[in-house]
C-alpha positions as CSV (number, residue, x, y, z in Angstrom):
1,X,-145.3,-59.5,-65.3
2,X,-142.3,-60.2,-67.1
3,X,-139.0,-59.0,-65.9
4,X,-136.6,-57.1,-67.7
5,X,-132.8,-57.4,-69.0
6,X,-131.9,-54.6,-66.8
7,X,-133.7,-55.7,-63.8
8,X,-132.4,-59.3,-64.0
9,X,-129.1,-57.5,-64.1
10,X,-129.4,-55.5,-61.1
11,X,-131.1,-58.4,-59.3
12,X,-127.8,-60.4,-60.1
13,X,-125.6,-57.9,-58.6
14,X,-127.5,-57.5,-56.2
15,X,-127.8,-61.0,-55.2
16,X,-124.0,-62.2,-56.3
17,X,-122.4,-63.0,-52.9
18,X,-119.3,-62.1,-54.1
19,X,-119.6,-58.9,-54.2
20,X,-119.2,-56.7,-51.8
21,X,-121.4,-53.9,-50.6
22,X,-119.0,-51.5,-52.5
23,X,-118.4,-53.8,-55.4
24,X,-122.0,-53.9,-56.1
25,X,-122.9,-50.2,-55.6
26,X,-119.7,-49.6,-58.3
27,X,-121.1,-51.9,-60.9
28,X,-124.4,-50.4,-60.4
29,X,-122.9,-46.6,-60.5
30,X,-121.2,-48.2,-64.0
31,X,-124.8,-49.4,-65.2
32,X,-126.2,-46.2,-64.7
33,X,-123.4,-44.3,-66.4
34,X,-124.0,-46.4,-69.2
35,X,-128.0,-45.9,-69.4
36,X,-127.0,-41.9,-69.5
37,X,-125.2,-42.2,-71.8
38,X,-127.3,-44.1,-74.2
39,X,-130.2,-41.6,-73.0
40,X,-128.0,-38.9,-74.0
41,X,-127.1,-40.1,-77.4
42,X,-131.2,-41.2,-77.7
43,X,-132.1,-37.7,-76.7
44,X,-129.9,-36.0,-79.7
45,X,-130.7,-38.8,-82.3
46,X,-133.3,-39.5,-83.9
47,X,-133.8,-42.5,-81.6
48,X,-137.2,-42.2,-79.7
49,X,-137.5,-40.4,-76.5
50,X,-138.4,-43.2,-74.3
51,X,-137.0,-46.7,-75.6
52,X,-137.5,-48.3,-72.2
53,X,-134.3,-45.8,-70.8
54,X,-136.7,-44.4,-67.8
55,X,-137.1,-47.7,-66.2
56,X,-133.5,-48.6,-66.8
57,X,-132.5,-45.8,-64.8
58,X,-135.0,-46.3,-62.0
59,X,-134.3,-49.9,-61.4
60,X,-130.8,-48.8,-61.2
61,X,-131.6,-46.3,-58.6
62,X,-133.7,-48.0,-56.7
63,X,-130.9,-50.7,-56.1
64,X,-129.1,-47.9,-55.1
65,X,-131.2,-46.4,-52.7
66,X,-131.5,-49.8,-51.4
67,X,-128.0,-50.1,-50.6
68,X,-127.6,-46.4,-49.0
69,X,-125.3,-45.5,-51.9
70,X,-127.4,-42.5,-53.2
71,X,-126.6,-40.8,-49.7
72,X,-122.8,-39.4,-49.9
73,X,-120.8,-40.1,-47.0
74,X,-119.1,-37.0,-46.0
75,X,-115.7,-36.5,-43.5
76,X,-116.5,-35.9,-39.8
77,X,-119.7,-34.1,-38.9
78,X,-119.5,-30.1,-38.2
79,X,-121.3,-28.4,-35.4
């Protein structure tokens, strides 16, 4: 199966031992700002209603599930 832009782009942050933990997880929070965005605009356009935006968005959160960022770190626990 062929792979996508957006997946090769996650898969390259992802991958980029450069990066970060936190680097990674704010580029990918910046990729999925950008694919709501464009979803947004789609939605109130005449664009179509699914132009591949979906899976976009749920390769983008999947990487960041992956990396724990989809769980918010609060301050010290409360009892």
């Amino acid at each position: 199966m062929p792979i996508t832009a957006m997946e090769k782009t996650v898969r390259d942050i992802l991958q980029d031992g450069h990066l970060r933990k936190s680097g990674k997880i704010d580029r990918l929070r910046e990729l999925q700002s950008e694919a709501r965005g464009i979803q947004r605009a789609g939605s109130e356009s005449s664009m179509s209603a699914d132009d591949g935006l979906q899976d976009d968005l749920r390769v983008i959160e999947k990487a960041l599930h992956d990396l724990h960022a989809d769980i918010e770190q609060k301050g010290a626990a409360t009892l």
